[in-house]
N, C-alpha and C positions, 0 to 999 in steps of 0.2 A: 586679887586677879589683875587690878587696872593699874596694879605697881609691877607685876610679872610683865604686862604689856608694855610697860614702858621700859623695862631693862632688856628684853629680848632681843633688839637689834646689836646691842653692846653685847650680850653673852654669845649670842653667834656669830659675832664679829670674832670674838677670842676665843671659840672650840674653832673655829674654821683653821683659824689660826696653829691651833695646838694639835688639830686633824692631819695638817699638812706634814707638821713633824712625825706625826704618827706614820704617816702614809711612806714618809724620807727613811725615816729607820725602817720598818717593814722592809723594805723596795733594796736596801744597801744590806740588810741581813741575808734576803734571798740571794742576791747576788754574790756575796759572798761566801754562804755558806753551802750551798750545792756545789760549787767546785772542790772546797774544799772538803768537805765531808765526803767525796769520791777517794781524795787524795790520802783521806784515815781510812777511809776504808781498804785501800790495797794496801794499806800500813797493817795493819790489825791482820790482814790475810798473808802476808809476807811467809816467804820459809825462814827468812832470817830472823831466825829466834831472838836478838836482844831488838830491833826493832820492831816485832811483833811482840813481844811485851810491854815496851814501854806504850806503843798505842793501844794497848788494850786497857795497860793502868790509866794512861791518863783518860780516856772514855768513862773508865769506870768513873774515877776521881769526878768529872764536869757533870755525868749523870746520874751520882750519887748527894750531889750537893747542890740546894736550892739556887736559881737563877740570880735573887736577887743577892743571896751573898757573895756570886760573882762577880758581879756586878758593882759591890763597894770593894771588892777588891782589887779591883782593876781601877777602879777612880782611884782609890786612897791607898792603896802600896806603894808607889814610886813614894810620895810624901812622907809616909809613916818611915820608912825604912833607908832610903837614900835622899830623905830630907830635897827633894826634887821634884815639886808638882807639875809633871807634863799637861795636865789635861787642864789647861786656862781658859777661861773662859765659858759664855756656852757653846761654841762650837768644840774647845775642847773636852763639854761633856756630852757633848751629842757623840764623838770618836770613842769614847772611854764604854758609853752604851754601846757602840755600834759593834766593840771590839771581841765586847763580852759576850753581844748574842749572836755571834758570828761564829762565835769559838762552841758554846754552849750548842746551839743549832744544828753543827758542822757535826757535831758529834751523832748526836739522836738521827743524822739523816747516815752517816758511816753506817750505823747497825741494821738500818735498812737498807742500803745497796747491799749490801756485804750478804744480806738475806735475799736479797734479789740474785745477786750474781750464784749466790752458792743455791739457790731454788732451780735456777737451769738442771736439766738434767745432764749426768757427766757423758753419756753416749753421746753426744750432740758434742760436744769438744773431741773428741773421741774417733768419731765418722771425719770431722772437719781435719783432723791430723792423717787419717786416710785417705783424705782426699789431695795433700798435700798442702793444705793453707797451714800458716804461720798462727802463732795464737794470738799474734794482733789482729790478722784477718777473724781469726776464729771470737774474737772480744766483737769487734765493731761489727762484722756483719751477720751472727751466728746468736750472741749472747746478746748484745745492748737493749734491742728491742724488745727483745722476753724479760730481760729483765726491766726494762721503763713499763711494761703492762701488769710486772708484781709489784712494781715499788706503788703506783701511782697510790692506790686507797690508803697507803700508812703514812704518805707524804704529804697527802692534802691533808689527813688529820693534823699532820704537824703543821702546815700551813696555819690552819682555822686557829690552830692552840697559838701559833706565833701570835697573829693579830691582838688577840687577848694579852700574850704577856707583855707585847708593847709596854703597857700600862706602866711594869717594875720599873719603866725609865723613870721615874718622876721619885725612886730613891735616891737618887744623885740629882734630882733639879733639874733634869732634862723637860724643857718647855712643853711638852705633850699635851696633848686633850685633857687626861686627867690631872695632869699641873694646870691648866688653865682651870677646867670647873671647879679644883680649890680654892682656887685663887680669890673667885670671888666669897666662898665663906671666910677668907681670911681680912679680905678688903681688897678690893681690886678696881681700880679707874671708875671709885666712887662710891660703888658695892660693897655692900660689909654686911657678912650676916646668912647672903644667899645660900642654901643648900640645895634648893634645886636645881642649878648648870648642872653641877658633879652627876646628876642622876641622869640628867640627860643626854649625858659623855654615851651615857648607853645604846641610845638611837643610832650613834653615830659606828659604835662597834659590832650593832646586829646590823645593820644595812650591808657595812665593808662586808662582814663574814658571809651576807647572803649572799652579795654579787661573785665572792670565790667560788664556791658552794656550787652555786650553779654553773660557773666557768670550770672547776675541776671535776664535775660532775659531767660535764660535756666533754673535756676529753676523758673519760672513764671510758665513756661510751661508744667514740673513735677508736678507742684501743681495743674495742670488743673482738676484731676478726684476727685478733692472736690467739685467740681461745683455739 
């Protein structure tokens, strides 16, 4: 115990550290991928039949095949294949993560707009063409709202599930929390041995998920008087 107390300032010097990155990735996924998982989604709904197939294949392809195989693939294909490792360093594998849960995310959030938009009822696009608004009018001020108060409960799930996969970055070496609490079972700035950081990487991923939890639960709850 009085050897736990003496390495604890050093171990939470380097999960703070590796939290930080967690929190960067997180923060550049969500950013990234809720626009663009809009942008598959009107893909995948298109009338134009070769672009509505190709976004439905490749949907399927991202979310039929595990995170982290994407994930070495997007590091390790430029290299393996065109002999050309783009992703140098570790910021170039903090991009190479960031690229694959962006693309991966974009997708699983596409199947739920896409359930959002097509959950409106069609009478309501319908009245709005009756009334003479445009189907952009009839999107942004008829459809969006109804549909941000279906999506909200399938998207914070995927939020909470994000947090968690963060973790996959630490297959390609990306510095994260859970690369830091190895680190010291491997030997780390003196440490050799430790197995407990790694376990307590977990504190740090129920807290993040709680503070969501209750932030996406709050707006649940605002969005109630669209019922």
């Amino acid at each position: 115990m009085e050897l736990i107390m003496e390495q604890m300032p050093i171990v939470i010097r380097s999960l703070n550290s590796g939290f930080l990155q967690t929190l960067k990735l997180f923060f550049v996924t969500l950013v990234g991928s809720v626009p663009l998982g809009l942008v598959i989604a009107f893909g995948s709904m298109s009338r134009f039949k070769p672009l509505n197939c190709l976004t439905r294949i490749f949907v399927w392809i991202i979310r039929g095949t595990p995170l982290m195989i994407q994930l070495m693939i997007v590091f390790y294909f430029p290299g393996l294949v065109f002999h050309n490792q783009i992703w140098r360093g570790m910021d170039g594998r903090f991009t190479a993560a960031a690229v694959a849960f962006i693309i991966n995310y974009a997708c699983y959030f596409s199947v739920i707009y896409r359930g959002g938009i097509q959950g409106v009822p069609v009478g309501q696009e319908e009245a709005g063409l009756v009334l003479g608004m445009t189907k952009r009018q009839i999107f942004f001020k008829v459809k969006l709202l109804q549909m941000i108060k279906r999506i909200v409960p399938p998207m914070s799930n995927e939020i909470i599930t994000l947090v968690k996969d963060t973790s996959l970055a630490t297959t390609i070496a990306v510095q994260e929390i859970i690369w830091a609490g190895e680190s010291f079972a491997k030997g780390s700035q003196g440490i050799s041995g430790a197995i407990w950081p790694l376990f307590f990487t977990a504190v740090y991923y129920l807290v993040f998920s709680g503070v969501l939890t209750v932030l996406l639960g709050w707006l649940e709850r605002k969005l109630e008087y669209f019922r």
